[in-house]
C-alpha positions in Angstrom: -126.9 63.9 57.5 -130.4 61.5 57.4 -130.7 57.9 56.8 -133.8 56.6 56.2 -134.7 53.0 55.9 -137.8 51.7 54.3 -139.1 48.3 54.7 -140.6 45.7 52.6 -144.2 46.6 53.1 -143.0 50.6 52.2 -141.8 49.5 49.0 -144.7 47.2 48.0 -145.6 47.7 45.0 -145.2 51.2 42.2 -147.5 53.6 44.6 -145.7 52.6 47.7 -142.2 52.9 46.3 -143.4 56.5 44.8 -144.1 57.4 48.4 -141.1 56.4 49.9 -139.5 58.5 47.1 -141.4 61.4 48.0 -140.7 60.9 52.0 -136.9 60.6 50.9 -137.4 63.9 49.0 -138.3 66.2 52.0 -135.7 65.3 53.9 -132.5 67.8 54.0 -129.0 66.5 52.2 -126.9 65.2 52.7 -128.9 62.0 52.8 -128.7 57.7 52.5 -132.2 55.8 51.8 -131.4 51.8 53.0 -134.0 49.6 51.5 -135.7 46.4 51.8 -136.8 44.0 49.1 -140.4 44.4 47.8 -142.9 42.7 50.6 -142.9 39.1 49.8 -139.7 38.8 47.7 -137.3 37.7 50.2 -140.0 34.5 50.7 -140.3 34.0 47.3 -136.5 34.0 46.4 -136.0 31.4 49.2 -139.1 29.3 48.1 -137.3 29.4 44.6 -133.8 28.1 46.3 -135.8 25.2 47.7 -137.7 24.1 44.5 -134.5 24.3 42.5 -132.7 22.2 45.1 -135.3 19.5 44.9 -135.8 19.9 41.0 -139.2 21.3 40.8 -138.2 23.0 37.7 -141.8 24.2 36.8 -142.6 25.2 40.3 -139.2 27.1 40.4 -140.0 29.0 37.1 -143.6 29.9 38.7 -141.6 31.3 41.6 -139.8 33.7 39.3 -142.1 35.1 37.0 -143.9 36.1 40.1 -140.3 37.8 41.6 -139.7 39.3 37.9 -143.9 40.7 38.0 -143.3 42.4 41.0 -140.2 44.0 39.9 -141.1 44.9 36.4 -144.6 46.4 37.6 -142.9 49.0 39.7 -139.9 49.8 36.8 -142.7 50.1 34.2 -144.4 53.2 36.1 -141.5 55.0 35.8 -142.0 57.6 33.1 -138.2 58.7 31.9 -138.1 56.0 28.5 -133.7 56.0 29.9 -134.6 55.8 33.6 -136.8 52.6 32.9 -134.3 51.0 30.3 -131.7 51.6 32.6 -133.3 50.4 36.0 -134.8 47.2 33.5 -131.1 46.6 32.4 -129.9 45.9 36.2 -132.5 44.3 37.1 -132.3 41.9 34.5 -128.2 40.7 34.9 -129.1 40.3 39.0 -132.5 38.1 37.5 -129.8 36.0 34.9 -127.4 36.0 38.2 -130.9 34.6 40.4 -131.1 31.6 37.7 -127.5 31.4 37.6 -127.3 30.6 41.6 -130.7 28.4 41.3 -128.5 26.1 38.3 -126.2 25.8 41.4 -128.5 24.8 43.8 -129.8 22.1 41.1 -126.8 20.7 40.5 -125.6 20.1 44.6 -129.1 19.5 45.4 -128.3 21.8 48.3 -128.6 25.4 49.4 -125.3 26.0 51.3 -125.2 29.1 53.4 -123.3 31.2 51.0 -125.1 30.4 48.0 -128.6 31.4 50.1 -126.9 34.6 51.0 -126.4 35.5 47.4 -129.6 34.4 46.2 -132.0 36.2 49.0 -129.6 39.2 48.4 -131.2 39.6 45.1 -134.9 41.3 46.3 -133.0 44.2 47.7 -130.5 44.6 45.3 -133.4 44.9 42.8 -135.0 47.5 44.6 -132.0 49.5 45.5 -131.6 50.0 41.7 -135.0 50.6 41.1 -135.7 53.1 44.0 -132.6 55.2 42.6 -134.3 55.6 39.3 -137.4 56.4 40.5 -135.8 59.1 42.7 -134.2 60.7 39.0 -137.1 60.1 37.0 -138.4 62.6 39.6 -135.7 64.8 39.5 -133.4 64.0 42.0 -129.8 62.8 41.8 -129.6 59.9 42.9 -127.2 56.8 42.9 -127.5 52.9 43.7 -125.0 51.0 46.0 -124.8 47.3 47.2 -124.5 47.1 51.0 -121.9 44.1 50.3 -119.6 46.8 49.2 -120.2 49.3 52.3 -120.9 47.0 55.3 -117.9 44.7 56.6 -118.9 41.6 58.4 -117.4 38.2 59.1 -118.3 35.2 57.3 -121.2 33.7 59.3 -123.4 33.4 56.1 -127.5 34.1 57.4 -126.8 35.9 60.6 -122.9 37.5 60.0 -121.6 39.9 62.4 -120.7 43.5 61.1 -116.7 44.7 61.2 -117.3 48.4 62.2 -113.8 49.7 61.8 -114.0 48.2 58.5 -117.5 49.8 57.5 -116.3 53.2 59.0 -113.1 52.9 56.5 -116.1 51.9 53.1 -118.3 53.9 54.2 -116.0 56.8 53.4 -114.4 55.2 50.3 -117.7 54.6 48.7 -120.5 56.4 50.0 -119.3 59.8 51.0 -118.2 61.0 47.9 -121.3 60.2 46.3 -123.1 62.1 49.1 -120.5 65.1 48.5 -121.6 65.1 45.4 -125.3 65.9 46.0 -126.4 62.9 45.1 -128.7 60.3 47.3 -127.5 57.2 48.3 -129.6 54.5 48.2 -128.7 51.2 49.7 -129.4 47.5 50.1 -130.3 46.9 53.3 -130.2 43.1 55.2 -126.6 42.4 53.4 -123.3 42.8 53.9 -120.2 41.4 52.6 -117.4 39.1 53.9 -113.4 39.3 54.0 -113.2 37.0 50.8 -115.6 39.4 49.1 -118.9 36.9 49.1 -122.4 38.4 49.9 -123.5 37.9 53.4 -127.1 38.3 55.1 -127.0 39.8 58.5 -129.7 37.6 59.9 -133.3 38.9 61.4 -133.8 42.8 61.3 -131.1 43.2 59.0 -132.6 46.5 57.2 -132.8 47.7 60.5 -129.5 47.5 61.8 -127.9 48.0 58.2 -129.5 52.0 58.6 -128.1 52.7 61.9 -124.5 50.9 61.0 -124.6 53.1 58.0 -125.7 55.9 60.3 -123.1 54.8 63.1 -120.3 54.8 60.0 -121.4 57.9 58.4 -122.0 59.5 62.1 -125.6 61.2 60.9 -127.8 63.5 62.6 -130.8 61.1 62.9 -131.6 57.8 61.6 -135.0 56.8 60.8 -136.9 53.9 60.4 -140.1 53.9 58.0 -142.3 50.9 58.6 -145.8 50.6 58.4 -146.7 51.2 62.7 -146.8 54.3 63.4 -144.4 54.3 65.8 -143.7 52.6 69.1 -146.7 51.2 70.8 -147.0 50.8 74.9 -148.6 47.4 73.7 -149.6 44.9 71.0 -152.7 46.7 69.7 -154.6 43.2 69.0 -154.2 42.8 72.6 -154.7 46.2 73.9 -157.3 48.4 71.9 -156.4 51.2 73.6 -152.3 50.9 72.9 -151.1 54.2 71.8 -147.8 55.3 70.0 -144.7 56.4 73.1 -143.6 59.5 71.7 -140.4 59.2 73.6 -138.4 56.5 75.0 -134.3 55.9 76.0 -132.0 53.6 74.4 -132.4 51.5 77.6 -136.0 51.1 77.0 -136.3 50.1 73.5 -133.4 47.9 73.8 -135.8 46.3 76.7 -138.9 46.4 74.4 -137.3 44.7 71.5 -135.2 41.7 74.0 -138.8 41.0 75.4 -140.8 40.5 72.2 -142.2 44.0 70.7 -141.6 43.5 67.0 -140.8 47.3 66.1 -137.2 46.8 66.9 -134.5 44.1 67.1 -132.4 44.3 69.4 -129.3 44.6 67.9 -130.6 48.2 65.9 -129.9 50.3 68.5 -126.9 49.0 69.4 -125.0 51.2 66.6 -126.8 54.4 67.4 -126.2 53.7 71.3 -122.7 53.8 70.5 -122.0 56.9 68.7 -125.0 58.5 70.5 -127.1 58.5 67.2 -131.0 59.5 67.6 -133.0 56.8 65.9 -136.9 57.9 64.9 -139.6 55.5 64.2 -142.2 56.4 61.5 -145.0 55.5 59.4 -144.7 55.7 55.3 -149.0 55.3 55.6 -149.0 58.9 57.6 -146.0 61.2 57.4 -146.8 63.6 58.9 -147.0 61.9 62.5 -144.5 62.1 64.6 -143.8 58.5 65.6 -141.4 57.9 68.4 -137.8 59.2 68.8 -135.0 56.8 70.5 -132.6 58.9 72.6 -129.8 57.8 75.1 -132.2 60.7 77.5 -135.1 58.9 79.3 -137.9 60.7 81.0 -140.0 60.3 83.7 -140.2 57.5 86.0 -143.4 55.6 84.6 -143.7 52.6 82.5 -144.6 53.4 79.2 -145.0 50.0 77.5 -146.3 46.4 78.2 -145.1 43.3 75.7 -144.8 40.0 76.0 -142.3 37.4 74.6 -143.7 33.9 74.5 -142.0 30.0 73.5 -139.8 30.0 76.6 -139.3 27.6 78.9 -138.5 27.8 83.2 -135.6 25.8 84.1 -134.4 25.8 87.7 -131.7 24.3 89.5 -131.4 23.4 93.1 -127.8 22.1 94.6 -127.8 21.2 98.2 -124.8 23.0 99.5 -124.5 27.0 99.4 -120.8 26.8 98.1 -121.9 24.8 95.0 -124.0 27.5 93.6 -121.1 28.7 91.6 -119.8 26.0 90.2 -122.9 24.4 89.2 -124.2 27.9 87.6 -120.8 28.0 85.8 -122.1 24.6 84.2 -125.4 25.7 83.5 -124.4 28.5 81.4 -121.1 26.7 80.1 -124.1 23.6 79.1 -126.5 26.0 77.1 -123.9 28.0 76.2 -122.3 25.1 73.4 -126.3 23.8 72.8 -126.5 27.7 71.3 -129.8 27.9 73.5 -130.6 31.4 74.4 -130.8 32.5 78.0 -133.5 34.8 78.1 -133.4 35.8 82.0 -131.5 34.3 84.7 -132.6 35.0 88.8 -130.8 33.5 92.3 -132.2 32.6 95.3 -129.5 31.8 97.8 -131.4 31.3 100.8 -132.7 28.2 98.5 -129.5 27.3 97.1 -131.9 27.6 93.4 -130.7 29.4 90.3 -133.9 29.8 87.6 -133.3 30.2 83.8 -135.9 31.3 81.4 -134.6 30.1 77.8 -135.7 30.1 74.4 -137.8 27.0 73.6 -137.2 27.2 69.9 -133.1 27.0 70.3 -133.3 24.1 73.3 -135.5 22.0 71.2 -137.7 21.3 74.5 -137.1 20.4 77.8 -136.3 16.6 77.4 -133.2 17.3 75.8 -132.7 19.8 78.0 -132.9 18.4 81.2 -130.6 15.3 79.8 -128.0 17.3 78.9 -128.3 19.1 82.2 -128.1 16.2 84.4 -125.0 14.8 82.3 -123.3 18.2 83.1 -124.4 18.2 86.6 -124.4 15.0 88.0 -121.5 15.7 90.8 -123.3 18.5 92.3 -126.6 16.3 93.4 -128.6 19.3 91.5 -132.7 18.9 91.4 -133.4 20.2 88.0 -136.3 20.9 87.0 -138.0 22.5 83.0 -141.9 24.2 83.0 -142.6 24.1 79.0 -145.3 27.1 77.6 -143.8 29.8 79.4 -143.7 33.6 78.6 -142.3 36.6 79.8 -144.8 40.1 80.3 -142.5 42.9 80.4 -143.4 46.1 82.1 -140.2 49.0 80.3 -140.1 51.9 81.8 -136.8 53.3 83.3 -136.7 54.1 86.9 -140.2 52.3 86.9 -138.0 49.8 88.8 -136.7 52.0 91.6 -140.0 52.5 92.8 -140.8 50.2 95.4 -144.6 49.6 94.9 -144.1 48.7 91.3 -143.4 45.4 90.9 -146.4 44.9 93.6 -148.3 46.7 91.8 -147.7 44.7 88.8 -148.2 41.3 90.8 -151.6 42.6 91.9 -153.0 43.1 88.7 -151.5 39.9 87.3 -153.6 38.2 90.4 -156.8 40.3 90.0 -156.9 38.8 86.3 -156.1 35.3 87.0 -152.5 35.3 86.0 -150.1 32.4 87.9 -147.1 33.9 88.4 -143.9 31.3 88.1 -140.8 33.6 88.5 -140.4 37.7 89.0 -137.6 39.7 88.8 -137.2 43.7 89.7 -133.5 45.2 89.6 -133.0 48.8 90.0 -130.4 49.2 87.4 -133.3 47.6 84.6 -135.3 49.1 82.6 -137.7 46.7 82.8 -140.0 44.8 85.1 -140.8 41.2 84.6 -143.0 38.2 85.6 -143.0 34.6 83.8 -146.5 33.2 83.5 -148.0 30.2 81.9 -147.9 31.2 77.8 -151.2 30.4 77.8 -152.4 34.1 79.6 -150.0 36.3 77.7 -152.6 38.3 76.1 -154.7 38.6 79.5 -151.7 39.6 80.8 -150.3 42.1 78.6 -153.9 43.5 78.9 -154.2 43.3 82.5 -150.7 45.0 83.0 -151.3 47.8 80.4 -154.6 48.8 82.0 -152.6 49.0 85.2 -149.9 51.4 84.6 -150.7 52.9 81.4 -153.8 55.2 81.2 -156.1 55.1 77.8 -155.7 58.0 75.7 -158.9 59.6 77.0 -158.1 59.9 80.7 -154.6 61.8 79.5 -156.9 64.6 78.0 -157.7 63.8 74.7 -155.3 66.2 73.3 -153.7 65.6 69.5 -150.2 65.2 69.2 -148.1 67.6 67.7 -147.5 67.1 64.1 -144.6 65.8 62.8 -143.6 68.3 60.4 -143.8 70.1 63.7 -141.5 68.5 65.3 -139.2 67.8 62.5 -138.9 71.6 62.4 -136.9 71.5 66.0 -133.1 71.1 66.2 -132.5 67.3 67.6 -130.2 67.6 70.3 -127.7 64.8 70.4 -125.9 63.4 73.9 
């Protein structure tokens, strides 16, 4: 059993969604495809929500002849006369629902959550039904689903939480006799739906973590992720030329990568694999027949094998004068931030200094004024020095079992200093996957660069030798736990 996701870019325009159909067709049955809207769509619908809120009716119908184009562009290539007047058909009601939602918006002036749910839900219900007719104008049985009927969440609208008991039980209901059948599945990807039966959006890197919950729920063989990298990358390559695609790397260290800023994952993805032990693969729809990178719970070798860099943070540290008080006042700290919904990126303690430092999200604290008041509110009976450095980031060494070596996170230091890097905080824990240094936001890309060049060897001193293909690869059992 494969699920493959595809995102936005992959299903681009008529060409694009033809080769995602093709990609979809090599792979053995049973099988579920989990799709994204068409690139640009989701923007579109949501700059549609805001015209009709504000009552720029001719700017709002602009907006959806441009949504319809792109949909009808891809439906008209297909070549069976019933397949296209069939995939035109559904398309049209969830268009008719689209202006139905944007009469609402009108009216209340207002896009509540659940109303913007429904509307951005539209892109990849369009494409769901769209990529299943493709697949049978090709040949291949294949049927549509909405991911509001299959994945169970709560009713957070924009970032809802998935019920996975709940999507184990739907899963089974609705997409496994479909898949029993002979038929693929394809699905929306990004929604989900909520106990009173409304359309909910699971928030950033929703496609993603739709696949591997459908994955986790169907308990597949592999779940892949088609994008348009070619897999995972030991760094940004507009900061590192030389970056080159990990062929390999551990739940750990892809959870690590993603928390610390490498866009190829979100964190939450892997969570659902992790948990039913569920290889995830990382591939390219612009070459195929690469191997990309494969996500296990194994991890091997003790090197570092990637370099990223998360920026917009800011250092906050706390100094109490007693020993005793660290506790208590770090129990307010976190209790503080905690009901501010600010982010806590990284958290160190130096008890010999009675100081506890806090990297945090600069976009969720809303700076460090507003910070450091409601800080000094919370802590004002401990006599704490506190104390924000705005325009920080974080460079991330992953590697596991980099950390148990005990030159490494000198080693990393070193090179920081030879290029000229300030470091503010460090932190190396044996039981992390990761190595880490905050620096001035400023010399993130010198960084990354500097810290790359330093562990990770260009392509040429490794040999030079090609990869193994893909359909190589693909051709060996995947051994799973």
């Amino acid at each position: 059993m494969i699920v493959l996701k595809f995102g936005g870019t992959s299903v681009g325009n008529l060409e694009r969604v033809r080769n995602a159909a093709a990609i979809i067709e090599s792979q053995p049955m049973p099988r579920a495809a989990v799709v994204s809207a068409a690139s640009g769509v989701t923007n579109l619908l949501l700059d549609a929500a805001s015209k009709a809120a504000s009552s720029d009716f001719s700017g709002m119908e602009a907006v959806l002849a441009e949504i319809e184009g792109k949909h009808f562009a891809v439906i008209d290539g297909i070549d069976s006369p019933e397949e296209r007047r069939g995939a035109r058909d559904v398309v049209d009601r969830l268009h008719a629902e689209l202006r139905d939602s944007l009469g609402q918006a009108s009216e209340s002036r207002m896009v509540p959550g659940a109303l913007s749910d429904r509307i951005v839900s539209i892109g990849e219900r369009a494409m769901s039904a769209i990529m299943a007719a493709t697949l049978r104008d090709r040949g291949t049985p294949a049927v549509h689903l909405f991911a509001n009927e299959v994945i169970a969440t709560d009713d957070r609208h924009g970032n809802a939480r998935p019920d996975r008991d709940r999507t184990r039980e739907q899963a089974d209901a609705v997409v496994r006799p479909h898949l029993e059948a002979g038929a693929t599945v394809v699905m929306t990807g990004f929604i989900g739906g909520a106990p009173d039966g409304s359309i909910t959006t699971l928030g950033r890197g929703g496609s993603d973590y739709s696949a591997t919950l459908l994955g986790a729920a169907l308990m597949a063989d592999e779940v892949q992720i088609w994008t348009d990298v070619p897999g995972v990358l030991s760094a940004d390559p507009r900061q590192v030329k030389h970056a080159r695609v990990v062929p390999q790397i551990s739940f750990d260290e892809a959870q690590e990568l993603a928390h610390f800023g490498a866009k190829v994952l979100h964190p939450r993805t892997i969570r659902p694999a992790v948990a039913v032990d569920i290889p995830v693969r990382i591939l390219s729809t612009f070459a195929p027949n690469e191997p990309g990178t494969l996500v296990t719970r194994e991890w091997s070798g003790k090197h570092l094998k990637a370099v990223t860099a998360m920026r917009n943070l800011q250092l906050l540290t706390v100094d109490v004068p007693e020993l005793e008080d660290l506790s208590g006042a770090a129990a307010r700290v976190f209790g503080t931030l905690y009901e501010d919904r600010v982010e806590v990126v990284l958290v160190s303690q130096a008890s010999s200094r009675r100081r506890m430092t806090y990297l945090i999200d600069g976009a969720s604290s809303g700076g460090c004024e507003p910070v450091l008041d409601r800080l000094a509110d919370s802590l004002q009976n401990f006599d704490a020095v506190i104390n924000c450095t705005p325009d920080v980031a974080i460079v991330a060494a992953v590697g596991h079992g980099a950390a148990e070596q005990p030159k490494a996170l000198a080693q990393l230091l070193a090179a920081l200093g030879r290029a000229g890097v300030t470091v503010l905080a460090s932190s190396q824990q044996t039981s992390n996957a990761a190595l880490v240094a905050a620096i001035p936001a400023q010399d993130a890309d010198k960084a990354v660069e500097a810290v790359h060049t330093e562990f990770i060897r260009p392509l040429s001193e490794n040999g030079g030798s090609r990869r193994r293909r893909r359909a190589d690869l693909m051709g060996e059992s995947v051994r799973v736990g």
